[in-house]
C-alpha positions in Angstrom: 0.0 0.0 0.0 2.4 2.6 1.0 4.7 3.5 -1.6 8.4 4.6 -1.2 9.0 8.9 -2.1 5.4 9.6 -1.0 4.7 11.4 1.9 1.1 11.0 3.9 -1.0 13.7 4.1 -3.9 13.3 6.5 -7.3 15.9 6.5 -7.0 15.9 10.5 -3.0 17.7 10.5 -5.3 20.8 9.2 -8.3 20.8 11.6 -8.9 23.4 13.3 -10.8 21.5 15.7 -8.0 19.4 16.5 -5.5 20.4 19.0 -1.7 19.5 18.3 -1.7 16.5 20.7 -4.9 15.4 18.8 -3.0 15.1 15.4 -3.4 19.0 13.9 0.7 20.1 12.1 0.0 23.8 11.8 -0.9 27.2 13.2 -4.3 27.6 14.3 -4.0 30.5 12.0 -3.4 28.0 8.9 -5.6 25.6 10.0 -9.1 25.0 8.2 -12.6 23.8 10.3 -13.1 20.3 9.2 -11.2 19.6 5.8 -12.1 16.9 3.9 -9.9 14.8 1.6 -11.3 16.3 -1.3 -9.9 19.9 -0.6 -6.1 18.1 0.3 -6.7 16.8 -3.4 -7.4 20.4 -5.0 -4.7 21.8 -3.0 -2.0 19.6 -4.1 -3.1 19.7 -7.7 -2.9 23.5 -7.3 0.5 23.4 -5.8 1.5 20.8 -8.9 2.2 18.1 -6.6 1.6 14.5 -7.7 -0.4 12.8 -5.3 -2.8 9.5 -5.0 -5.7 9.0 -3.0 -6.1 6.6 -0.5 -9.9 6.9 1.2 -10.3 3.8 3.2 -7.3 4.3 5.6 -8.5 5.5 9.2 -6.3 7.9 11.2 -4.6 6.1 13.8 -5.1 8.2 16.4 -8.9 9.1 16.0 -10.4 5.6 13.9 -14.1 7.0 14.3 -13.3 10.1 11.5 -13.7 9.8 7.9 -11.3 7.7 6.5 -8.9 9.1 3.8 -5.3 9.8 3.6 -3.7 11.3 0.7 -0.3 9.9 -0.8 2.1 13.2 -2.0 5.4 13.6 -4.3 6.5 16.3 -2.1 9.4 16.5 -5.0 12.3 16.2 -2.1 10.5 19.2 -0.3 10.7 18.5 3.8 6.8 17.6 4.8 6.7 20.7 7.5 7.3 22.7 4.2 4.5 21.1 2.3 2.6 21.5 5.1 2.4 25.0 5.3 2.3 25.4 1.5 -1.0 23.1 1.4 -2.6 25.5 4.2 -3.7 28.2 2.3 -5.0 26.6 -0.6 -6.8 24.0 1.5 -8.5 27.0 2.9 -9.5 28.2 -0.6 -10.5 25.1 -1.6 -13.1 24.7 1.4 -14.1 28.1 0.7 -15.1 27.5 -2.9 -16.5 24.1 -2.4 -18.8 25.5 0.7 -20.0 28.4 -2.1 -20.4 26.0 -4.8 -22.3 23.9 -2.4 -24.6 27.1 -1.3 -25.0 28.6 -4.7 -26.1 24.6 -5.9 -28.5 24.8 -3.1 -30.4 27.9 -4.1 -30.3 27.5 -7.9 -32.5 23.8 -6.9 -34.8 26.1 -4.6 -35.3 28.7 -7.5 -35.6 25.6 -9.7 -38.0 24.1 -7.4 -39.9 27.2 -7.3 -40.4 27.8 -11.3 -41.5 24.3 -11.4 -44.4 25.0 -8.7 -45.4 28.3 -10.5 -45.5 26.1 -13.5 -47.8 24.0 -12.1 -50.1 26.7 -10.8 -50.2 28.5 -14.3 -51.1 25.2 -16.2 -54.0 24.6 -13.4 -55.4 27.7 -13.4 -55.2 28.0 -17.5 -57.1 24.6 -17.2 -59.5 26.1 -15.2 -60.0 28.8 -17.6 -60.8 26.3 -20.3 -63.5 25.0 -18.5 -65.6 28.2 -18.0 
């Protein structure tokens, strides 16, 4: 499974949740309210970094979290440097997936809504028809 050059990268070294006996590897200023192995993912790719995911591994110290781990190339870089190069765009990456995620939301409400008006034109045009 784990493969010789790649360096683990787990969601909970960025948690903000987490305190550094609990597993969290950076400031609390760099650190990000419940990442997910998704945004690790988007920040690597940003940063060029090859990386593989692996999402049935558990974290050894906390077994009950999502499972997930991701696999990086750090390219010979020391991890603690990774680390805090990961940080920031992890952050973005929450950010953005959190809007996506609200803006989704809303466009199914409006889309919701012009259905239901939809549904009340066609009844009362049907109603019209029959007078």
């Amino acid at each position: 499974m784990r493969r010789k050059g790649l360096t683990i990268f787990w969601p909970q070294y960025f948690d903000k949740s987490r305190t550094v006996n609990m597993g969290r590897k950076i400031s609390l200023e760099s650190a990000t309210e419940k990442p997910i192995l998704k945004d690790l993912a988007t920040a690597a790719q940003k940063l060029k970094f090859k990386y593989e995911i692996d999402p049935r591994s558990k974290y050894p110290r906390s077994t009950w979290d999502e499972p997930g781990l991701l696999l990086v190339d750090t390219l010979g870089q020391k991890k603690n440097d990774v680390l805090k190069k990961m940080a920031p765009e992890i952050q973005k990456a929450r950010t953005n997936r959190l809007k996506q995620l609200k803006e989704s939301k809303v466009k199914k409400k409006h889309k919701k809504k012009a259905q239901q008006a939809d549904i009340l034109r066609q009844k009362i045009a049907q109603q019209r028809k029959k007078k």
